[in-house]
N, C-alpha and C positions, 0 to 999 in steps of 0.2 A: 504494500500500500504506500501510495506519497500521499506526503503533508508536507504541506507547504507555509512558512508567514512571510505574508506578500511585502511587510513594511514592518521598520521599526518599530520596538513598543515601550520604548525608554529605559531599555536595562541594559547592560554590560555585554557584550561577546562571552565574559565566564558562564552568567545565569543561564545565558541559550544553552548554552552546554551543558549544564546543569539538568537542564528542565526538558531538553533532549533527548540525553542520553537513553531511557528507557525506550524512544520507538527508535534507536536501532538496534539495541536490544532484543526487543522483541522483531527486529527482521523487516522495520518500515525504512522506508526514503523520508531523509529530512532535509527541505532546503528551505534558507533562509535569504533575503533581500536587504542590503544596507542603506538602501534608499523607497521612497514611493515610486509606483509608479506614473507617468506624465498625462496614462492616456488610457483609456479602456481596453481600446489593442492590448496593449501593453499588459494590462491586469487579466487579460486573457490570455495571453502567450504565457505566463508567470504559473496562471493557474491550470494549465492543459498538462491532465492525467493526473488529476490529483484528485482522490476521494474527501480527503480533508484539506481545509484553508483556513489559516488564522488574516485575519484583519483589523485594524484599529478603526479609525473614522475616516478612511477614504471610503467615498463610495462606491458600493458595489452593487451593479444597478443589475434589475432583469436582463440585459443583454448581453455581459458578463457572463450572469450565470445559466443561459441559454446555449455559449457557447462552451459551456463545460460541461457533459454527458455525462461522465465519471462523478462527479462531484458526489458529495450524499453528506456532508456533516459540514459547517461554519462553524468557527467559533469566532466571537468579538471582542476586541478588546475594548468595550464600551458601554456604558450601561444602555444610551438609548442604540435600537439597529431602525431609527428611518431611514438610516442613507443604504440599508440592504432591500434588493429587490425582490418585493413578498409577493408576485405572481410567481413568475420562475424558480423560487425555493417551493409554492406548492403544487405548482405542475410536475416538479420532479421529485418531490418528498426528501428535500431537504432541511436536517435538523440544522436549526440555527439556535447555536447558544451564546448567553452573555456574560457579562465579568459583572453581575450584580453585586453591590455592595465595596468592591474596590477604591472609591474614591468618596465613601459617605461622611468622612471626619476632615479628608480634606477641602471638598467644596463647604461643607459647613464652618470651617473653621476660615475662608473666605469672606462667607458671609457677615461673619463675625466682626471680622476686620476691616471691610467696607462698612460695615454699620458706625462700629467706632469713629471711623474715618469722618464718615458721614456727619454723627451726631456731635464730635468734635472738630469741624470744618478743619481737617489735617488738609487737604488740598488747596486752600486760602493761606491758613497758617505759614505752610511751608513757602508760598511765593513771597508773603509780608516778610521772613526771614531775609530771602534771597535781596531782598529790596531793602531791606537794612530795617522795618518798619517793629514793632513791638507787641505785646499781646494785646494789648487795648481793644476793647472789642469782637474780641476770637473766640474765647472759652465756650460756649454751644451749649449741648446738654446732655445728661446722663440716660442711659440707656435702661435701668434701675426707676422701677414705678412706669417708667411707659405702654404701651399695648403694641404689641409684634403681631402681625397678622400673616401667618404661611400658607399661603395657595399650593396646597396637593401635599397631603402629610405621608410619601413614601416615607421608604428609608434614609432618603438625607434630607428630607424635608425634617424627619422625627428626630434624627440627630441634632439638625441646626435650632429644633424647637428647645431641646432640652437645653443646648448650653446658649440660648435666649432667658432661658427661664432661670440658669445659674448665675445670670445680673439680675435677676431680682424684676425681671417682666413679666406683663401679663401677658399670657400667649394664648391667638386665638386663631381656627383653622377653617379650611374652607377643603372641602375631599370630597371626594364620590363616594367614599367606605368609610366610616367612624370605626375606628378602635377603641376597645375597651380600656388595654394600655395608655391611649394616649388618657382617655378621661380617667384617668387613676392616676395623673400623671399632673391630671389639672387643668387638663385644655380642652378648652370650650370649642365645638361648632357651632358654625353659623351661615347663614349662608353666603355666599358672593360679596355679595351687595354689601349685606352688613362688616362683613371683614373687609373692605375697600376703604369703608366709608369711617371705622370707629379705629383702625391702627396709625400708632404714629411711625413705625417701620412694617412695612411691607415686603416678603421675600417670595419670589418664584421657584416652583418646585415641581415643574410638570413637565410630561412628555412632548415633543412634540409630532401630532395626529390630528388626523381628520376634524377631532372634536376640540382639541384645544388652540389649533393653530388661529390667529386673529383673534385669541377669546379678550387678551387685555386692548381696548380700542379706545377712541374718544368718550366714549359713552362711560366706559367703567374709570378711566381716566378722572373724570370729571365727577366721580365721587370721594374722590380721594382727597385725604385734607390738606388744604393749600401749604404745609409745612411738613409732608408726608416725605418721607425718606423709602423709595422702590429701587429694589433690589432684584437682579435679573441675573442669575448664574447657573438658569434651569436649559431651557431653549432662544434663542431670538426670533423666530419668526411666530412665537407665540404674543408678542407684546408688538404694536405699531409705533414703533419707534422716531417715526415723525412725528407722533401726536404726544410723545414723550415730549420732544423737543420742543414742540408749540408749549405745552403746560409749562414747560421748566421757564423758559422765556417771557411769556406772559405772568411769572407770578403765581401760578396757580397749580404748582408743586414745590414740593421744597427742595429736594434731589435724588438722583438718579445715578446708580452704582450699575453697571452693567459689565459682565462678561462674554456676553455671546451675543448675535445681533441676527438680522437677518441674512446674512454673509458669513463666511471664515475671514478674519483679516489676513492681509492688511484692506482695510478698509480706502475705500475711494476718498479723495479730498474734501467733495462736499456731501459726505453722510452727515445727515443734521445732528444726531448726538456729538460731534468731533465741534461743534458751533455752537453748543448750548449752553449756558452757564449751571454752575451747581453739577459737575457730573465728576466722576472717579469712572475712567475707563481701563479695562483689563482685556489683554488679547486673546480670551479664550483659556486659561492657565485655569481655571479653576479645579483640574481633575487633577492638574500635576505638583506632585511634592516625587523625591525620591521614596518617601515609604509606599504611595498609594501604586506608583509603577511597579514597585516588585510585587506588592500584592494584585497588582493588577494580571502581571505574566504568570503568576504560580497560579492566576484562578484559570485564564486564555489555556493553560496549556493541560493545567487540570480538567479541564471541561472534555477534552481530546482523549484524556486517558478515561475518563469513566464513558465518553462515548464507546470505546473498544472496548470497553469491558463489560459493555451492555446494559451499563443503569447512567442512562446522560444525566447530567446537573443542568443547573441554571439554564433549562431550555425555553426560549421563546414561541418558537415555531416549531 
């Protein structure tokens, strides 16, 4: 059998070796890629004869996986798989599995620190330094006694709730599923509306699909309170990021921390968040620390080995 990982996944040449070693062991082909590939071609040539394929976030579209016959098992190095193509994985009964859970403490602990950021204007501060200027009028405010409001309480939604609530906030959610944990935990649902409308920090924590994509717009925007700190390190093309930037501009948000947009960066010149005042911009980094990559490859390659052994994990598809 070959297996293939098409692209980097932020570990060492030792760990591949490591974490290899066993399919050839057991008598598989292993190759590996030091770079992405540029082109679909390309990610098709990469994958031809291979039953297994690891992948991070490049995508791998139906047409890809149309022209690999062989194929029969993904595994991803990612928690969301929209960028994999779900016709052609179920015309051809391919399992596709995920690295769930790999990067739950480090995108929370992100959000953490863009909050801080946020609610002690660290992005102002740091320029009045550079300008020779003093603290007078800097200081902001405590994160302790305010209302956190987390749209979609997965696992790093649940994580970032908890160490919201170890500053001393009140933390309230907004899900398609209520947990019993979390309300043992102290956190209220509500709906939508009402968690838009009653937090003074807002964090995103949802897929992005059919049903969430465009769900934060002008409309829900515009319930939000005019000194409301949103935070986006979930999806981008889940929030309208132009209508981001009109609120921020007009006044009528307070600020806007984002990591993911409706693009991969580097972003175009005039993306209106890059022009908006009130914002802490990050290029997509929120899944990377070196602890969450290595957990990330021991789960990618994990998932390959309990495929062969015939009880799959973290299967998606």
């Amino acid at each position: 059998m070959k297996i293939a990982l098409l692209e980097p996944i932020g570990v060492p040449d030792r760990t591949l070796e490591e974490l290899s070693a066993g399919f050839r062991e057991r008598g598989h082909e292993f190759v590996s890629f030091p770079r992405k590939a540029e082109s679909e071609r390309e990610l098709a040539e990469r994958s031809q004869g291979c039953q297994v394929v690891m992948i991070a976030n490049t995508p791998y579209p139906d047409a890809v996986i149309r022209a690999c016959p062989e194929l029969k098992m993904l595994s991803v190095a990612f928690t969301g798989i929209d960028h994999v193509g779900t016709e052609a994985c179920r015309e051809q009964g391919v399992t596709v599995c995920n690295a769930a859970g790999y990067s739950d403490q480090t995108v929370a602990e992100l959000v953490i620190g863009m909050a801080v950021g946020a609610m002690r204007r660290m992005v102002t501060a740091d320029a009045v330094v550079r300008r020779g200027g003093t603290s007078a009028g800097i200081g902001g405010r405590e994160i302790a006694g305010r209302t956190v409001g987390i749209i979609g309480l997965g696992r790093i939604g649940m994580r970032t709730a908890e160490l919201f609530q170890a500053f001393g906030a009140r933390v309230i959610a907004f899900s398609r599923t209520e947990k019993p944990e979390a309300k043992a935990k102290g956190i209220e649902y509500l709906t939508l509306e009402q968690v838009l409308s009653e937090s003074d920090i807002l964090s995103l924590h949802l897929p992005n699909n059919a049903q969430t994509r465009g769900m934060i717009g002008r409309e829900q925007i515009s319930l939000m309170k005019p000194d409301a700190v949103f935070i986006n390190c979930a999806r981008g093309p889940i929030v309208d990021n132009a209508a981001l930037a009109e609120a921020l501009n007009g006044d009528r948000l307070g600020f806007v921390c984002a990591d993911v947009f409706d693009m991969e960066p580097p972003l175009p010149a005039d993306y209106p968040l890059l022009h908006a005042k009130n914002t802490l911009l990050t290029p997509h980094q929120g899944f990377i620390s070196e602890e969450s990559m290595e957990r990330r490859a021991r789960i990618v390659f994990g998932n390959v080995y309990a495929w062969l052994d015939g009880h799959p994990e973290n299967v998606c598809r």
